[in-house]
ROMIRO-462223 format. One line per field, with one value per residue (C-alpha): residue number from 0; x, y, z. Coordinates in nm, 2 decimals, always signed. Layout:
nr (NUM;...)
east (X;...)
north (Y;...)
up (Z;...)
END
This chain:
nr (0;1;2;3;4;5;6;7;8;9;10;11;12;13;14;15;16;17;18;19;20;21;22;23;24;25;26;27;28;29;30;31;32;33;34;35;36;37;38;39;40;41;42;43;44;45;46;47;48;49;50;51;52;53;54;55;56;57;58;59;60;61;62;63;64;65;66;67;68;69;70;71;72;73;74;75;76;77;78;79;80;81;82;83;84;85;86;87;88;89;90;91;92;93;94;95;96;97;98;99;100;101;102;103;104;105;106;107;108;109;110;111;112;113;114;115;116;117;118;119;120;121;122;123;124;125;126;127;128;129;130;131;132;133;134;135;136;137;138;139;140;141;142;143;144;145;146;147;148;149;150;151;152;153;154;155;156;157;158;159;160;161;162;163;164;165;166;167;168;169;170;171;172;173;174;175;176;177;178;179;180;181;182;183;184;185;186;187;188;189;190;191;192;193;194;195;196;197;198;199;200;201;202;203;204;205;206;207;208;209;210;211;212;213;214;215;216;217;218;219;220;221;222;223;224;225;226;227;228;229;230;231;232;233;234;235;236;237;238;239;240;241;242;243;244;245;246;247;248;249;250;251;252;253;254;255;256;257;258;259;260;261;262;263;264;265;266;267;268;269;270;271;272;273;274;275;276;277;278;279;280;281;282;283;284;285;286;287;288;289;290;291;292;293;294;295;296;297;298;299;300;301;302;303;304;305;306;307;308;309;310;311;312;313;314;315;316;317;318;319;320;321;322;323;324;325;326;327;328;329;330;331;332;333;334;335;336;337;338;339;340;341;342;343;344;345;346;347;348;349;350;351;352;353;354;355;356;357;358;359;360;361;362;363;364;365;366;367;368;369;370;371;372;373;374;375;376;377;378;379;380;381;382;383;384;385;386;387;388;389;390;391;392;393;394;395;396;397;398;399;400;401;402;403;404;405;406;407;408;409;410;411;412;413;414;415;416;417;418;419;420;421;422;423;424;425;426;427;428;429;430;431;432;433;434;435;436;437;438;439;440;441;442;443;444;445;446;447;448;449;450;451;452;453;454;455;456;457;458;459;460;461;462;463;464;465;466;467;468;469;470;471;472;473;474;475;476;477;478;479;480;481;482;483;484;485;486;487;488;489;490;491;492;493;494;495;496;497;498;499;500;501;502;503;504;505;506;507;508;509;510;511;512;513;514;515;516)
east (-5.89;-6.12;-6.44;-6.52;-6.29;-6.47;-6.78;-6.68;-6.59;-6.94;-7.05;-6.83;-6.94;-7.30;-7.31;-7.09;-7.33;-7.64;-7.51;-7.46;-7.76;-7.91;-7.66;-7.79;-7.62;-7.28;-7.21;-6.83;-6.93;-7.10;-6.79;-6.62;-6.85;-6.82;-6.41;-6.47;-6.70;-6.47;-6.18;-6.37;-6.49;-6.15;-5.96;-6.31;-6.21;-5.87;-6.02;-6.23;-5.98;-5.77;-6.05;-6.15;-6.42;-6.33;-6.67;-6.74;-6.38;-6.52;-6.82;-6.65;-6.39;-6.65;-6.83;-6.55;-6.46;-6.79;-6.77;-6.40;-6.25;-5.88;-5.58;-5.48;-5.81;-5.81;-5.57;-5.61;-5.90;-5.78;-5.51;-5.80;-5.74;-5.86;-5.73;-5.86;-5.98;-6.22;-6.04;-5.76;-6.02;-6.05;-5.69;-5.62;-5.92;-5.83;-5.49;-5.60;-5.82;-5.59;-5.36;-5.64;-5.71;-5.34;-5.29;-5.62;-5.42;-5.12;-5.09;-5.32;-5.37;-5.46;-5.20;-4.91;-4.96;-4.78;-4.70;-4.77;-5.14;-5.20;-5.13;-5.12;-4.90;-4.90;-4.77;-5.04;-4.91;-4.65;-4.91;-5.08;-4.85;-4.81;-4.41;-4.50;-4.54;-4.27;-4.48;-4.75;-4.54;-4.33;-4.66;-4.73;-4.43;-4.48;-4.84;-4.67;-4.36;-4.63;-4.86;-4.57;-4.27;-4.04;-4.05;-3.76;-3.53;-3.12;-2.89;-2.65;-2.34;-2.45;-2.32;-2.02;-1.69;-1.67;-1.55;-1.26;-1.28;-1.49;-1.72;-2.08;-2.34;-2.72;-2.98;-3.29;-3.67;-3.96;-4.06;-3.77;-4.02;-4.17;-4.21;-4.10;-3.84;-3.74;-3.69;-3.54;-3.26;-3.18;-2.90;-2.76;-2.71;-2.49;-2.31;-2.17;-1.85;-1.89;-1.49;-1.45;-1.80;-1.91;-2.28;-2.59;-2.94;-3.23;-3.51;-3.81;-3.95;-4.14;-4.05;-3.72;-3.79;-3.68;-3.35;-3.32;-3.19;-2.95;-2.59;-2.51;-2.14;-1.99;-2.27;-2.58;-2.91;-3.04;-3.41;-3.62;-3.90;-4.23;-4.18;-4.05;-3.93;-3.71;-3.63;-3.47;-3.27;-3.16;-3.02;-2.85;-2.65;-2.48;-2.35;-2.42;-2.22;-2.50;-2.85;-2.99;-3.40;-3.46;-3.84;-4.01;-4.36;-4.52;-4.54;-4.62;-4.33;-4.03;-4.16;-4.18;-3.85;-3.70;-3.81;-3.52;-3.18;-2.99;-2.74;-2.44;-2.65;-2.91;-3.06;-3.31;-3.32;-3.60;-3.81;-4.08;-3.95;-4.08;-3.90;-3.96;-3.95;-3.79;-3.53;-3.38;-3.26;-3.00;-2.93;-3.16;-2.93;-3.08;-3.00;-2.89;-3.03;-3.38;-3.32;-3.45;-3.23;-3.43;-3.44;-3.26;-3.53;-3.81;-3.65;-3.60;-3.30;-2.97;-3.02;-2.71;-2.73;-2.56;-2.43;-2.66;-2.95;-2.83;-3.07;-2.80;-3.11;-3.06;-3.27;-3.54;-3.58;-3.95;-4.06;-4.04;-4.29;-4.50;-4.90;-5.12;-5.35;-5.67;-5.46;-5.39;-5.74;-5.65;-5.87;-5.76;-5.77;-5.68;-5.36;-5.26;-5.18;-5.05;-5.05;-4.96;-4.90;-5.09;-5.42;-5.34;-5.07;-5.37;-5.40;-5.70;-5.48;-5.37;-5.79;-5.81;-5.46;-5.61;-5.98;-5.80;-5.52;-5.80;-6.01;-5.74;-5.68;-5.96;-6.03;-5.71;-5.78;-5.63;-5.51;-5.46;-5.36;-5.48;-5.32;-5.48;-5.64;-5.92;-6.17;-5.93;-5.86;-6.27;-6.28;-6.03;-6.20;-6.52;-6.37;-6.27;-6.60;-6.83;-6.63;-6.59;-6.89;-6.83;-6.48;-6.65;-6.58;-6.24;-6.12;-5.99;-5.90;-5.65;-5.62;-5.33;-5.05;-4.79;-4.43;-4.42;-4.74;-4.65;-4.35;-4.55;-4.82;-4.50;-4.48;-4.83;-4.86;-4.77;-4.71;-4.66;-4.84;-4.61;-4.81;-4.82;-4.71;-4.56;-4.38;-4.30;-3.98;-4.02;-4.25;-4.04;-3.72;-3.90;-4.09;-3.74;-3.58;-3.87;-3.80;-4.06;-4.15;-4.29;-4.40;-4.35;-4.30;-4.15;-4.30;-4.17;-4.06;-3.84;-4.01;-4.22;-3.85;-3.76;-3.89;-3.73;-3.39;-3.37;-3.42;-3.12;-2.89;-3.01;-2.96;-3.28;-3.52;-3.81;-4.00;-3.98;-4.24;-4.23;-4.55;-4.94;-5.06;-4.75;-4.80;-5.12;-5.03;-4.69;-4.92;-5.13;-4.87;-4.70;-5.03;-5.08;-4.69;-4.60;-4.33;-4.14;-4.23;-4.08;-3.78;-3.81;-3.79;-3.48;-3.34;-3.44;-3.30;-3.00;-2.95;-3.12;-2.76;-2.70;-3.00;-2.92;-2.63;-2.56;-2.30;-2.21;-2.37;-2.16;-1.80;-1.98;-2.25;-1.90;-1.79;-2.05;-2.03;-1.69;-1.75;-2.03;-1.70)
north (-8.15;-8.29;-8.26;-8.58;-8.75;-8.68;-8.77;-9.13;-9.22;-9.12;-9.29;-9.65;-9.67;-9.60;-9.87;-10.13;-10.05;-10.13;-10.42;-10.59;-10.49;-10.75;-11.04;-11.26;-11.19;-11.39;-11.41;-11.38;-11.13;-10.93;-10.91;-10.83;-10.53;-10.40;-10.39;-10.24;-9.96;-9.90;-9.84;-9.61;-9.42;-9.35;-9.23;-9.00;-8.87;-8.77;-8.60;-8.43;-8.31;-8.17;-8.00;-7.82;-8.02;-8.14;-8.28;-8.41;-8.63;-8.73;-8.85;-9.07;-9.17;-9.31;-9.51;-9.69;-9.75;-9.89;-10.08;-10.22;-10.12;-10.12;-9.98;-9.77;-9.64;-9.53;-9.38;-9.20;-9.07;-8.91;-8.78;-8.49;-8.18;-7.89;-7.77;-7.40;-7.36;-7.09;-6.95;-6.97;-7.11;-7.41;-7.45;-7.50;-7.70;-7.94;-7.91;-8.07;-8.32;-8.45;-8.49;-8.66;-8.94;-9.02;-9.07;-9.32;-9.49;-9.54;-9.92;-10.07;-10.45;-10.47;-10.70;-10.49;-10.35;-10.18;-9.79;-9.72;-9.79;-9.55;-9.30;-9.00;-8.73;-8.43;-8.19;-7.93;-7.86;-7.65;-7.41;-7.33;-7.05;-7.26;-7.34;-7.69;-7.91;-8.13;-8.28;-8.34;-8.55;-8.77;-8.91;-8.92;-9.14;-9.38;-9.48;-9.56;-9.71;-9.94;-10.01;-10.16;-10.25;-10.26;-9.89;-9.78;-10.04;-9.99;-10.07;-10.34;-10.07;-9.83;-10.00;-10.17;-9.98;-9.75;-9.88;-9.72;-9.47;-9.19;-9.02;-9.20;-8.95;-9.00;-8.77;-8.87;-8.70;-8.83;-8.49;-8.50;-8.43;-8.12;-7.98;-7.70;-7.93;-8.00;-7.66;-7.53;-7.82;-7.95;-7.72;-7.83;-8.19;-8.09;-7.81;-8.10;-8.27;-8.57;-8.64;-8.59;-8.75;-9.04;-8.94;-9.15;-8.92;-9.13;-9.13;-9.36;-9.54;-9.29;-9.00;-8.92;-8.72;-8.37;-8.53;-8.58;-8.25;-8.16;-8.25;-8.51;-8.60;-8.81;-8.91;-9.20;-9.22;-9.53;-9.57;-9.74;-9.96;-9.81;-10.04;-9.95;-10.30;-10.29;-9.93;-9.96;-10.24;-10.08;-9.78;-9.98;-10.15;-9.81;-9.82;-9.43;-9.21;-8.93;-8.97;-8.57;-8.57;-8.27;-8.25;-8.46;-8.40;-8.40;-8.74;-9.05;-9.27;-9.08;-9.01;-9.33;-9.44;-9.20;-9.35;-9.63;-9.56;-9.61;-9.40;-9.31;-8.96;-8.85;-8.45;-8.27;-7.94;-7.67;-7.83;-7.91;-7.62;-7.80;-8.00;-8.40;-8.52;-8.81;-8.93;-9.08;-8.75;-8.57;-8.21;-7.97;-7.77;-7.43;-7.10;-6.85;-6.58;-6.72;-6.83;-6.61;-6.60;-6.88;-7.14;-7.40;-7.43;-7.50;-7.85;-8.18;-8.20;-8.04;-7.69;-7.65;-7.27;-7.26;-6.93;-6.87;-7.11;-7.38;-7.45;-7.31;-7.17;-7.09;-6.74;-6.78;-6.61;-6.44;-6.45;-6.11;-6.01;-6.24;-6.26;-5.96;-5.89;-5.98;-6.36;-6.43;-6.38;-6.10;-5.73;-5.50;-5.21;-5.15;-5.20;-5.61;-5.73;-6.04;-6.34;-6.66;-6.92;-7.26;-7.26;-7.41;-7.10;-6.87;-6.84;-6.73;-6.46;-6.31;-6.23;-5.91;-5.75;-5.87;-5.71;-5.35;-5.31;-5.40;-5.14;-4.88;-4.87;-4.77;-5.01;-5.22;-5.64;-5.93;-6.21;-6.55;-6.87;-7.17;-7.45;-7.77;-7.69;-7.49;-7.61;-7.50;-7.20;-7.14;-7.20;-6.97;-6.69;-6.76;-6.70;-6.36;-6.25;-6.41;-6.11;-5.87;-5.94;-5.60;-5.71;-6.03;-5.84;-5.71;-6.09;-6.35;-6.71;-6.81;-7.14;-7.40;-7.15;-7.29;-7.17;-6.89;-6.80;-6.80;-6.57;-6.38;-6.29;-6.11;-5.92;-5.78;-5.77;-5.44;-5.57;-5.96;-5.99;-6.26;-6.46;-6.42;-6.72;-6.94;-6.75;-6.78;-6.96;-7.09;-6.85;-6.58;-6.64;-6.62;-6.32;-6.11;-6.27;-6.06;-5.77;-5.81;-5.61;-5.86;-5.72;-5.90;-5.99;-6.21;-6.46;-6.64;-6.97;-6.99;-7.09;-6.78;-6.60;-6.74;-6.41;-6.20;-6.42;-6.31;-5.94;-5.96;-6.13;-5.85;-5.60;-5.43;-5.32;-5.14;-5.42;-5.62;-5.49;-5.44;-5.61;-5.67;-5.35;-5.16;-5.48;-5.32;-4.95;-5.04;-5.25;-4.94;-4.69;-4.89;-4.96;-4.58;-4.43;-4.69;-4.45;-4.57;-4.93;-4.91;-4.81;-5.08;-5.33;-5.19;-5.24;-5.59;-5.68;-5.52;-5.71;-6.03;-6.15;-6.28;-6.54;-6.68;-6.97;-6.91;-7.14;-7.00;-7.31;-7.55;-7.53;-7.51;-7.84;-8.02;-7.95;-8.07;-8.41;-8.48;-8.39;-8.70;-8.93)
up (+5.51;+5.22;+5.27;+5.01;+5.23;+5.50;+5.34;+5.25;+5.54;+5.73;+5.44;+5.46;+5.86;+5.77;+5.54;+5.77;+6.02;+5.79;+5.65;+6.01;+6.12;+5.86;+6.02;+6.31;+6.64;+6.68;+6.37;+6.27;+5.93;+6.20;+6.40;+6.10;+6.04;+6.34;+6.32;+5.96;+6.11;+6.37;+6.17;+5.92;+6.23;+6.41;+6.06;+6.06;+6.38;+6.28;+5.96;+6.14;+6.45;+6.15;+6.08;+6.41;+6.49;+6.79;+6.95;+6.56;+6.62;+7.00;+6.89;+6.58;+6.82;+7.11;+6.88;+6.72;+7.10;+7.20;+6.88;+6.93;+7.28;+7.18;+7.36;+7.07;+7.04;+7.43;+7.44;+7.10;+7.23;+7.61;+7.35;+7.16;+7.24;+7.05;+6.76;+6.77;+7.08;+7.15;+7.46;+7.66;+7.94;+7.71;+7.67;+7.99;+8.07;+7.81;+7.95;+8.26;+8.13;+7.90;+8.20;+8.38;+8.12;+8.09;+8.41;+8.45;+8.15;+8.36;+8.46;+8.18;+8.24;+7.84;+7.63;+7.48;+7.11;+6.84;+6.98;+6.56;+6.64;+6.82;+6.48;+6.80;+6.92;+7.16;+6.89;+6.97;+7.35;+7.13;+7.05;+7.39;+7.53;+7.83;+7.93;+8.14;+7.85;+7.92;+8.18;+8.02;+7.73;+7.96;+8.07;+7.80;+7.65;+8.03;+7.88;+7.53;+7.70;+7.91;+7.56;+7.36;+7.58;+7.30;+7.30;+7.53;+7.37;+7.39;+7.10;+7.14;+7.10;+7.34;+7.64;+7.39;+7.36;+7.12;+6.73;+6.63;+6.33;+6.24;+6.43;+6.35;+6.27;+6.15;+6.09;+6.10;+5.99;+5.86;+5.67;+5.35;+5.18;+5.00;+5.33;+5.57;+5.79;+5.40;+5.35;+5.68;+5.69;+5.32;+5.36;+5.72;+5.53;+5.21;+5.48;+5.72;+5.62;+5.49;+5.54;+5.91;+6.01;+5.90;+5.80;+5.76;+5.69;+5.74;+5.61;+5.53;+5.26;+5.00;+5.21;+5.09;+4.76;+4.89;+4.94;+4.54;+4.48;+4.76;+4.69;+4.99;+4.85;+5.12;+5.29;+5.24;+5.25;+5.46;+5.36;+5.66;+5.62;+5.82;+6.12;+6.47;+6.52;+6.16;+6.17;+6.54;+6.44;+6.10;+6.30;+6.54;+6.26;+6.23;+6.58;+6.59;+6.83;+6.79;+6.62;+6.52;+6.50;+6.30;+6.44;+6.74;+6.80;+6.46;+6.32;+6.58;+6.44;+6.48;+6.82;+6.91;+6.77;+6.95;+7.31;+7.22;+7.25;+6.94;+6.95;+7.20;+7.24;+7.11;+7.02;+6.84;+6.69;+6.64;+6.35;+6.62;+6.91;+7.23;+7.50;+7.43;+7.79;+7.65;+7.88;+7.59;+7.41;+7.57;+7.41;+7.23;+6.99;+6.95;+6.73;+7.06;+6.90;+6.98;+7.35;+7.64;+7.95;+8.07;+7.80;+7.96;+8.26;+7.98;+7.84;+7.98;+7.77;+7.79;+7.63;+7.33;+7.24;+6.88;+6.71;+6.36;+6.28;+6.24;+5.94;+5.62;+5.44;+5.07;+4.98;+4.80;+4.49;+4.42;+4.08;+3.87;+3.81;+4.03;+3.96;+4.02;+4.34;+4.17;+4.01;+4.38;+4.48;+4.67;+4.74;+4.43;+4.74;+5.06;+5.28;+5.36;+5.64;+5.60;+5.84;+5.66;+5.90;+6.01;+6.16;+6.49;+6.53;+6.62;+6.95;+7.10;+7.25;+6.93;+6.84;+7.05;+6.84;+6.50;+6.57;+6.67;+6.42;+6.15;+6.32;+6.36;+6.01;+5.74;+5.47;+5.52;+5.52;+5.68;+5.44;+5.60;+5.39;+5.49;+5.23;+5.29;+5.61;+5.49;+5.75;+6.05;+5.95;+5.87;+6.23;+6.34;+6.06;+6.24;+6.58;+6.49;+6.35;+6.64;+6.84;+6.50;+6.25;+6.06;+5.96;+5.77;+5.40;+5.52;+5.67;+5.32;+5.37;+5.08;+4.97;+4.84;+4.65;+4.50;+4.62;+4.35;+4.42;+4.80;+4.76;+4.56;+4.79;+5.02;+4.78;+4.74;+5.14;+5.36;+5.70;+5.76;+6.13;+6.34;+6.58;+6.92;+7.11;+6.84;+6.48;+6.21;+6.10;+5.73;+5.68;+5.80;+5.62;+5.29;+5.40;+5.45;+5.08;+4.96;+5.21;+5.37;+5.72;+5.97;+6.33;+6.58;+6.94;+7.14;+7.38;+7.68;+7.52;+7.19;+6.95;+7.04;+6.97;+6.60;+6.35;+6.69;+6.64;+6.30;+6.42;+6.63;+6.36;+6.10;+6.39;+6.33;+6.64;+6.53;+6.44;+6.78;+7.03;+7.34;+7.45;+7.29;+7.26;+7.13;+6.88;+6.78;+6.79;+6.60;+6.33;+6.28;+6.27;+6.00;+5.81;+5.77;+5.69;+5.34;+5.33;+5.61;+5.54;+5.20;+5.41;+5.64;+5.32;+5.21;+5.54;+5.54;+5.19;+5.30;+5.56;+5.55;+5.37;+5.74;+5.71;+5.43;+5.38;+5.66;+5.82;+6.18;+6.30;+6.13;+6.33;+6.71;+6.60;+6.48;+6.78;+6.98;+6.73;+6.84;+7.22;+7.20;+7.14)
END
């Protein structure tokens, strides 16, 4: 989050609010400063959530409410939840206020609006630990549905018989961009063929750059315009016999697109790993290797176990030689561990490991990167040392790196920490192109399972614990033997061939294209 950013908008509603104040009551300028504050004050709010501060992003919120009582805007606001909670207690209290507010939403009388105003999703539920968050987003997607009408809309072809030729097939994100569902995927797209399947990807306008550099032969890119109304009927032009969302959950739009039904069936995949609760996507196609034995009961959709990852992921190459500790910004001594993931990834639960492993080993520092979010993860820093202040010199909060840089920092690192609760996937598969040693262990949902998945497919064990404290006395162990974690990374880069281009996927999701017919 920018902090100037931040600052100008206090700064626009400040002086929106002084200039009306100098307007007679009634009139219409003075309405129009109100509207102007208003607006100023709920994109503060979301600059601010980003940020962590969620009673800052309350308080913006309520006055651009009692300033311009929209439906957006209410329920924008029962949507806050925190995003690095203190404690598990406030997870679940939020939890169940959050579940509260929708609820009161439920039945509106207000006129219908555009769903895009309301600029909102659920996408943190992912990263509470808790398995009932299907629930919680079908009510989600009824007080959206009862906003905007136009939401759970059905394609024209749907309820057609089907056109004769090739299977139809679109694939749809809003990330093709340089970004991790970029990353993960780009290779899924050139891997499918574009002779058997008719294939559409979709993507939308300015978005799309990532897709520059793939090689898509025999397929076409359909740009669409930023507008549920024109992007529903776009993709119902293709009479599609299966529509793919790569990710549902992190950007409001593709959510709400995918509340209509535009294609003959509809799935996701793992780029956002959490159960929609949209009635309107059928399957959930997910690597096997990261299911436990009771995936299926944690989605509302149709759980598709798939052989590999689905995502063909080309191996990254580090740079040799890579910049130095001190160029990084990192501590020129010490052992690093190494914990490189989003903010809203540490959960409250994972504090207690960090504090004793850190403890348990003399002199050794934890290295977090916090790319644009530098005021989250200051937040989640500052959790840790309320409970740990003599770990403040041994505790470092990186900032932006570019992808060398990033790879680099692997490199450099003696033990990547996996969190618990939600891993690393991205993250993860560039860790082990470096050889890399991450500990981890797995939770009770899969995207808990993914850096575990990876274990299994390398067929190496050591590194999985069993539960939270052989986390922390396997951490320690490993941050005082370098010998055997040198061997550990040879094992890795031995191995890791398996992760990489990997195209076991590819014959069983063709499969499942042509059993959508």
């Amino acid at each position: 989050m920018s902090t100037s950013t931040v600052d100008e908008l206090r700064a626009m509603a400040a002086q929106l609010a002084q200039l009306a104040a100098t307007l007679p009551d009634g009139a219409p300028e003075r309405a129009l400063c109100a509207q102007g504050e208003a607006q100023a004050l709920s994109l503060l709010s979301g600059r601010l959530w980003r940020g962590g501060d969620l009673a800052g992003a309350e308080a913006a919120l309520d006055r651009a409410l009692a300033l311009a009582p929209t439906r957006a805007r209410r329920i924008r606001r029962a949507l806050l939840l925190p995003a690095v909670p203190a404690s598990r207690a406030e997870i679940l209290a939020a939890r169940t206020t959050l579940r509260d507010r929708l609820i009161a939403l439920v039945g509106d009388p207000s006129p219908p609006i555009d769903a895009a105003e309301i600029g909102w999703t659920l996408f943190l539920l992912a990263y509470h630990a808790e398995l009932d968050n299907r629930d919680l987003h079908r009510l989600f997607h009824l007080v959206c549905a009862q906003a905007d009408p136009a939401l759970p809309w059905t394609a024209p072809h749907v309820r057609a018989p089907r056109r004769a030729g090739r299977p139809r097939v679109g694939i749809l994100s809003w990330h093709f961009v340089p970004h991790t569902i970029a990353q993960l995927f780009g290779g899924l797209l050139e891997a499918l063929d574009g002779d058997r399947f008719d294939i559409t990807i979709l993507g939308f306008d300015g978005r799309t750059a990532a897709l520059d550099s793939l090689d898509l032969a025999g397929k076409r890119v359909l740009v669409l315009p930023a507008s549920l109304t024109e992007a529903r009927q776009q993709i119902a032009a293709l009479e599609l016999d299966l529509l793919l969302y790569l990710d549902l959950g992190m950007d409001f739009f593709t959510l709400f697109l995918a509340q209509a039904r535009l294609a003959r069936t509809q799935a996701v995949t793992w780029g956002h790993p959490d159960s929609t609760g949209l009635d309107s996507i059928d399957a959930f196609l997910s690597p096997a290797c990261m299911e436990p034995d009771d995936g299926a009961a944690q989605y509302s959709e149709r759980l598709v176990p798939l052989p590999g990852l689905l995502a063909v992921y080309p191996r990254p190459i580090p740079p040799a030689p890579g910049k130095s500790r001190a160029a990084l910004g990192l501590p020129e001594r010490g052992f690093l561990y190494l914990c490189p993931q989003t903010p809203y990834k540490f959960h409250p639960d994972f504090d207690t490991a960090l504090i004793r492993i850190l403890r348990g080993v003399a002199g050794s520092h934890l290295i977090l990167t916090a790319g644009w979010e530098q005021a989250a993860m200051q937040r989640v820093a500052d959790r840790l040392l309320a409970q740990a202040p003599d770990l403040a010199q041994r505790l470092h909060i990186l900032g932006p790196l570019s992808r060398p840089d990033f790879l680099t920092l692997f490199q450099h690192a003696g033990l990547v920490l996996d969190p618990f609760h939600y891993s690393g996937g991205n993250t993860a598969l560039e860790a082990f192109a470096c050889g890399s040693p991450i500990l981890t262990w797995p939770g009770a949902a899969m995207r808990a399972r993914h850096t575990a998945g990876f274990y299994r497919l390398m067929e190496i064990k050591e590194l999985t614990a069993r539960d939270h404290d052989h986390y922390v006395d396997q951490a320690i162990l490993l941050g005082t033997t370098p010998q055997r974690l040198e061997e550990l990374s040879h094992e890795i880069l031995k191995r890791s061939a398996v992760l990489f281009n990997n195209h076991d996927s590819i014959p069983a999701f063709e499969d499942f294209i042509m059993d959508c017919l």
